[in-house]
N, CA, C and O atoms as a CHARMM CRD file, in Angstrom:
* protein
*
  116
    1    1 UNK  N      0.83400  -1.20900   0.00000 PROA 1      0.00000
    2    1 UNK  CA     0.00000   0.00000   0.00000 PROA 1      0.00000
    3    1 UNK  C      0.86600   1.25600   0.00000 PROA 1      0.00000
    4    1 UNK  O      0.81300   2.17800  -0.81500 PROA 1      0.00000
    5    2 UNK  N      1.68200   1.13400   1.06500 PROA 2      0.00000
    6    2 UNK  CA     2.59300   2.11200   1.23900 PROA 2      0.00000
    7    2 UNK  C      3.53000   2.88500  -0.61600 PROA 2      0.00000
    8    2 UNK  O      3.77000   4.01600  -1.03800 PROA 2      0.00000
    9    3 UNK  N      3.79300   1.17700  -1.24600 PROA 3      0.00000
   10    3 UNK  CA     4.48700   2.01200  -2.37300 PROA 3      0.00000
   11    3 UNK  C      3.81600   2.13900  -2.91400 PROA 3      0.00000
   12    3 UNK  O      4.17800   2.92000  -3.79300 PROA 3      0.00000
   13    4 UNK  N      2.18300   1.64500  -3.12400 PROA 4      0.00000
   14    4 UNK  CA     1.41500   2.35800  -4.20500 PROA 4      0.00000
   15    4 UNK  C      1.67400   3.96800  -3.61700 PROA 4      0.00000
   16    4 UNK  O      2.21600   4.76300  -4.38500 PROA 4      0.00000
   17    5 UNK  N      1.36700   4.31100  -2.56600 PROA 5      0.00000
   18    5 UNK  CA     1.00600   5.72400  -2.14400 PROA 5      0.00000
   19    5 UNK  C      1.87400   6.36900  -2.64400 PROA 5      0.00000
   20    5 UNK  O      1.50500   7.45600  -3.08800 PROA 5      0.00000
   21    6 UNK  N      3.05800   6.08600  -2.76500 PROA 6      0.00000
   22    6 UNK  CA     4.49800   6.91300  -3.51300 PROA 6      0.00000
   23    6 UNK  C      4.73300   7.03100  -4.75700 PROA 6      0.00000
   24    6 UNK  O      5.69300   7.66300  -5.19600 PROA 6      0.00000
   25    7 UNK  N      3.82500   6.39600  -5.50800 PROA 7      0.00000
   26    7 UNK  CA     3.56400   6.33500  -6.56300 PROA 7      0.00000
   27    7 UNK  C      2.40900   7.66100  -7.08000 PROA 7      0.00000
   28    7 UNK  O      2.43400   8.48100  -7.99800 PROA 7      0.00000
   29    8 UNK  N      1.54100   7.39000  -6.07800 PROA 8      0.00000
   30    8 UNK  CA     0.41100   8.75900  -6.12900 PROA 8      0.00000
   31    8 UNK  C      0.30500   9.67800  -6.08100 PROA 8      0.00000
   32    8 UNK  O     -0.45200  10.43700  -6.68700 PROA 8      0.00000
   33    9 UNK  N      1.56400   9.96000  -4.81900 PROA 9      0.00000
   34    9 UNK  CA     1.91200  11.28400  -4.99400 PROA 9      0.00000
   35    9 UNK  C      2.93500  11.60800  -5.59500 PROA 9      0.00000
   36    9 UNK  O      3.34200  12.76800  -5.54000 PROA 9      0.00000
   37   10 UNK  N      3.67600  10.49400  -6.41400 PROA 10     0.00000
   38   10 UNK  CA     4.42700  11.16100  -7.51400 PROA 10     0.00000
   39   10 UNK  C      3.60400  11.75300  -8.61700 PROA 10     0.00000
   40   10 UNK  O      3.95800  12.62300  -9.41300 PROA 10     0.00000
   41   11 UNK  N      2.44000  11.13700  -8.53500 PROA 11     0.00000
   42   11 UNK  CA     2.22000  11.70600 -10.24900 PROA 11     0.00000
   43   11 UNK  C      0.22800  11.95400  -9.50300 PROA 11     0.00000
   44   11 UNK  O     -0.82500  11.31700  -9.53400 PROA 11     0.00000
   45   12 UNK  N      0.66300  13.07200  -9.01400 PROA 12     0.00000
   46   12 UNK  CA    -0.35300  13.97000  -8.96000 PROA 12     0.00000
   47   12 UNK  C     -2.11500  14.06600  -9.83200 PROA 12     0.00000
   48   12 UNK  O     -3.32400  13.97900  -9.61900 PROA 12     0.00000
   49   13 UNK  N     -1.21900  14.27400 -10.75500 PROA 13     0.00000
   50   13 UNK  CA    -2.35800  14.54200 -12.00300 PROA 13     0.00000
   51   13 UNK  C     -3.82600  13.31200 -12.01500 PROA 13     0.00000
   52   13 UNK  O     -5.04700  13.41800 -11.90500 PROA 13     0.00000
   53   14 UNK  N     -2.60300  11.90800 -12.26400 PROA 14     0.00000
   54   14 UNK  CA    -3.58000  10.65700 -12.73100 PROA 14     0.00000
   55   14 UNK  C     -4.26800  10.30100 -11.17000 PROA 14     0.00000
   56   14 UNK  O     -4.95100   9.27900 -11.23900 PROA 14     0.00000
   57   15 UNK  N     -4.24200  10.85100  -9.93200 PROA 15     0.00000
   58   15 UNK  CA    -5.16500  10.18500  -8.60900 PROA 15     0.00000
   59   15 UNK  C     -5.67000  11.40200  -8.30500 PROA 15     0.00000
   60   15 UNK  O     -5.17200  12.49200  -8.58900 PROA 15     0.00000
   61   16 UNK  N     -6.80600  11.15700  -7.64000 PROA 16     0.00000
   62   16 UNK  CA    -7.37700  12.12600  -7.14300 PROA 16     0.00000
   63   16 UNK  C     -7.21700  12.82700  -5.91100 PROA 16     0.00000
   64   16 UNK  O     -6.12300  12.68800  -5.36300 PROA 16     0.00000
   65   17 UNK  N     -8.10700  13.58200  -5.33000 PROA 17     0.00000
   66   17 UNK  CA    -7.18900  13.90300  -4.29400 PROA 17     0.00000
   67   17 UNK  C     -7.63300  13.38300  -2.94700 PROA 17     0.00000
   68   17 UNK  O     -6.95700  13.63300  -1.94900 PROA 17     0.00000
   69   18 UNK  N     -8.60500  12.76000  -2.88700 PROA 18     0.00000
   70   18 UNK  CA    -9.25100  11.64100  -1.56400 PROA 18     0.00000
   71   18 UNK  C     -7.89900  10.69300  -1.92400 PROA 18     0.00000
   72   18 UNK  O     -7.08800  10.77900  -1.00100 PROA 18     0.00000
   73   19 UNK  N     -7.51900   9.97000  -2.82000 PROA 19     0.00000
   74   19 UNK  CA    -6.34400   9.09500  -2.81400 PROA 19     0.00000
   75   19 UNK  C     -5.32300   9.57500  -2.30900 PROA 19     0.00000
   76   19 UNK  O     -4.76400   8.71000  -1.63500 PROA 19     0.00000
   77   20 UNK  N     -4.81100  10.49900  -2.29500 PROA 20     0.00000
   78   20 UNK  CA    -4.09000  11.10900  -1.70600 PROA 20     0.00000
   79   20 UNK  C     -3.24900  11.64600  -0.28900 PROA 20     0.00000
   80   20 UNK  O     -2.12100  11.78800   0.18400 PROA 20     0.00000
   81   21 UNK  N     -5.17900  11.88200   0.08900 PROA 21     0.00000
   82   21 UNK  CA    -5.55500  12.49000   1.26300 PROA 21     0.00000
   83   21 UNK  C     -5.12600  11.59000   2.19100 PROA 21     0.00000
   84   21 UNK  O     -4.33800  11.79000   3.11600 PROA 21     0.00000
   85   22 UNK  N     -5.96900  10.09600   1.74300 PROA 22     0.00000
   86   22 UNK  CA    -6.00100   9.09500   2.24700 PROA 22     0.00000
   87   22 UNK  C     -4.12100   8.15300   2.38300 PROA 22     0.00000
   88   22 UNK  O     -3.68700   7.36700   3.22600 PROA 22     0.00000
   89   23 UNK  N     -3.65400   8.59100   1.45600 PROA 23     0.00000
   90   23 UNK  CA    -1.56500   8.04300   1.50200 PROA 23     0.00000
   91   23 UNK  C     -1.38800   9.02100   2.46900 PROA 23     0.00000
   92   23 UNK  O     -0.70200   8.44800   3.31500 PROA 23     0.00000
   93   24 UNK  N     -1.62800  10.33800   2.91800 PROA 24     0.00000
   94   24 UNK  CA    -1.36100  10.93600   3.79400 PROA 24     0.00000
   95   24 UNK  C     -0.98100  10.46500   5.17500 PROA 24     0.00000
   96   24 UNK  O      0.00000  10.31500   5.90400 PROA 24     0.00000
   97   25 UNK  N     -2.30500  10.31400   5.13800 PROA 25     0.00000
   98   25 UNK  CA    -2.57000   9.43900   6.47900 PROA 25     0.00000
   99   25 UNK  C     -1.97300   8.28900   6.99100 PROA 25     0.00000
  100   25 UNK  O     -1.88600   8.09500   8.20400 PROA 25     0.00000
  101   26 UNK  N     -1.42400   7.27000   5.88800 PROA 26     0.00000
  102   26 UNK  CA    -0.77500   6.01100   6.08600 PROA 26     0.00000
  103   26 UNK  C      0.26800   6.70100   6.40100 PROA 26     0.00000
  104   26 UNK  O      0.73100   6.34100   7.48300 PROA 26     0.00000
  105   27 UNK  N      0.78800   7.47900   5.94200 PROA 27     0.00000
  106   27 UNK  CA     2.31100   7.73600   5.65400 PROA 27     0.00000
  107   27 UNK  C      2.76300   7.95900   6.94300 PROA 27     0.00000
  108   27 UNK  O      3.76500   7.43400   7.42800 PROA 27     0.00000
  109   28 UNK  N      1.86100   8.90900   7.61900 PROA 28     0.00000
  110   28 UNK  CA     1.80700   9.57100   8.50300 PROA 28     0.00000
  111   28 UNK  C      1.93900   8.80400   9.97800 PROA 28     0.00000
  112   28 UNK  O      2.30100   9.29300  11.04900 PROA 28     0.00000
  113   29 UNK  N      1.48000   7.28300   9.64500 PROA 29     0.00000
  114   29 UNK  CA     1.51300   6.02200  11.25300 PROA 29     0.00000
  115   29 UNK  C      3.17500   5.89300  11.29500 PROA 29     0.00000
  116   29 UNK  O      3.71800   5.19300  12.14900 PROA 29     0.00000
């Protein structure tokens, strides 16, 4: 999960931003 999330917020554009919001949060434990 974690490297999808690094993936998401590499490339901004193609996820939205609840996906995002939501890698935040993981990232963040």
């Amino acid at each position: 999960m974690k490297k999808r999330c690094v993936e998401v917020l590499s490339n901004e554009d193609t996820y939205d931003r609840d996906l995002r919001r939501l890698c935040l949060l993981i990232s963040r434990r």
